[in-house]
C-alpha positions in Angstrom: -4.2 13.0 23.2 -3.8 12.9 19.2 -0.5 12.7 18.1 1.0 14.3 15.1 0.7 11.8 12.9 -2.8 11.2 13.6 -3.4 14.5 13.8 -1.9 14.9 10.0 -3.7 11.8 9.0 -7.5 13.2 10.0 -6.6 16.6 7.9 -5.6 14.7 4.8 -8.5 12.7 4.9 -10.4 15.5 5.5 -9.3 17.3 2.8 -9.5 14.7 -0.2 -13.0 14.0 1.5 -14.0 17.9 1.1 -12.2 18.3 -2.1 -13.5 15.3 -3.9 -16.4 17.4 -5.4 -14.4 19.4 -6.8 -11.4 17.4 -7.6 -11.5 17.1 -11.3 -11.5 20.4 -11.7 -7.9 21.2 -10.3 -7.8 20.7 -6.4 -5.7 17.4 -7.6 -2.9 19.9 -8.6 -3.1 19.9 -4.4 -2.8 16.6 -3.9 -0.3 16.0 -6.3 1.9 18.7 -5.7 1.9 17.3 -2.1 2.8 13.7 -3.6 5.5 15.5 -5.5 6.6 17.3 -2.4 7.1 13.6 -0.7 4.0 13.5 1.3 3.6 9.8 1.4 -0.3 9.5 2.5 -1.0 11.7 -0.6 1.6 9.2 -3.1 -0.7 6.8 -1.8 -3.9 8.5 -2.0 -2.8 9.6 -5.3 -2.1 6.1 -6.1 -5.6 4.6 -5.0 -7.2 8.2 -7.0 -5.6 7.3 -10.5 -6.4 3.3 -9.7 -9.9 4.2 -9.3 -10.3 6.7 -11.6 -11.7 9.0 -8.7 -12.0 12.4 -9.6 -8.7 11.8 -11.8 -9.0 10.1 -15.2 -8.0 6.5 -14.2 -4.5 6.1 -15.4 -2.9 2.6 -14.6 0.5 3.8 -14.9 0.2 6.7 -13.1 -1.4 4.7 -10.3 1.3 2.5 -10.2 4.5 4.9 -10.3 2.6 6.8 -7.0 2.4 3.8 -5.4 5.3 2.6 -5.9 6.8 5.9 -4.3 4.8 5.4 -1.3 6.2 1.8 -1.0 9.8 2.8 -1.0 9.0 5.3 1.8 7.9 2.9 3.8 4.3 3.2 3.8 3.1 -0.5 5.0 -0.6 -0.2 3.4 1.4 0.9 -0.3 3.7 -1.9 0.2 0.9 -4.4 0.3 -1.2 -3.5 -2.5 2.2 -2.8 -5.1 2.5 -6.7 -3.3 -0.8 -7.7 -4.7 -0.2 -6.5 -7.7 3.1 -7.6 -8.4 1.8 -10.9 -7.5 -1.5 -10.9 -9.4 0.7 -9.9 -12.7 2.6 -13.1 -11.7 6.5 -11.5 -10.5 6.0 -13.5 -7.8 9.7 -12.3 -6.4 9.1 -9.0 -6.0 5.4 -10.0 -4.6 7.1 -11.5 -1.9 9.9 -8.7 -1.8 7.2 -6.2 -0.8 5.1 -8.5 1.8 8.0 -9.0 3.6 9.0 -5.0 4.3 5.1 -4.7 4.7 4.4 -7.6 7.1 7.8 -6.6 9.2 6.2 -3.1 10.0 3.2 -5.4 11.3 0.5 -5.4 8.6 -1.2 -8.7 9.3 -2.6 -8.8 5.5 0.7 -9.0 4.4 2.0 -11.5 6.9 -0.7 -13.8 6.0 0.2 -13.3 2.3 3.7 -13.9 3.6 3.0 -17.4 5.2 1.3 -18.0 2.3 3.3 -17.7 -0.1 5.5 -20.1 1.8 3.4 -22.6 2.9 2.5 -22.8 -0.9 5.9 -22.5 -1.9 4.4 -20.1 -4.4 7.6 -18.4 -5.7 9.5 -18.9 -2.9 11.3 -21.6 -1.8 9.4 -24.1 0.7 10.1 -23.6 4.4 7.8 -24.7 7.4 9.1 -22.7 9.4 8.4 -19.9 7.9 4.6 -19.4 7.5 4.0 -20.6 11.1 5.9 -17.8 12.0 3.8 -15.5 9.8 0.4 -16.8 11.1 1.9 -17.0 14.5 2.6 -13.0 13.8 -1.2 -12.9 13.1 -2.1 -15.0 16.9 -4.3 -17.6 14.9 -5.1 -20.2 16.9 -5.5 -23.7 15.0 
């Protein structure tokens, strides 16, 4: 049986799927009023839209400020690519800030990011513990 969630997840995919033909020529007023509304699958969609420039002009800024709403929601896959780019502009402290509340809701990219970070000691302090934990998280076997 398909939960809600899933349920919700199919439509919205289905829909920027379907409307992506047509999309630059105002079905992303849809989209974005639903981003606007709080819909956090379309912040983030919106987010990876305006990143790729698909069917949207692409608009860096733009990009960023839905995805940063998605992050604060909650949404694991928004917190790990606001993640990578905190950390590939080099704010390595809020890199780590959003791995952390991404790899805690079980997003194995961001737990090995995580333990990475650690066992690197790349802007956080060096603990061993630490990124065994993470890759234990991710059941590597070494």
């Amino acid at each position: 049986m398909i939960d809600t969630y899933t349920l919700k997840s199919i439509y919205l995919i289905i829909f920027v799927f379907v409307s992506s033909c047509v999309f630059a020529q105002g079905a992303d007023t849809i989209l974005q009023t639903k981003a606007q509304n709080g819909d956090v699958e379309a912040q983030y969609l919106l987010a990876k839209a305006y990143y790729n420039g698909d069917g949207v002009s692409q608009d860096t800024q733009k990009s960023f400020y839905w995805l940063i709403k998605a992050a604060e929601q909650g949404y694991a896959k928004a917190q790990d690519n606001l993640a990578s780019a905190y950390y590939e502009n080099g704010d390595k402290q809020k890199a780590f800030y959003w791995f952390n509340k991404a790899a805690e809701q079980g997003l194995a990219l961001s737990q090995y990011s995580l333990a990475f970070m650690y066992y690197k000691a790349d802007g956080v302090p060096s603990d061993a513990k630490r990124p065994y934990i993470g890759i234990r998280r991710l059941q590597i076997k070494i």
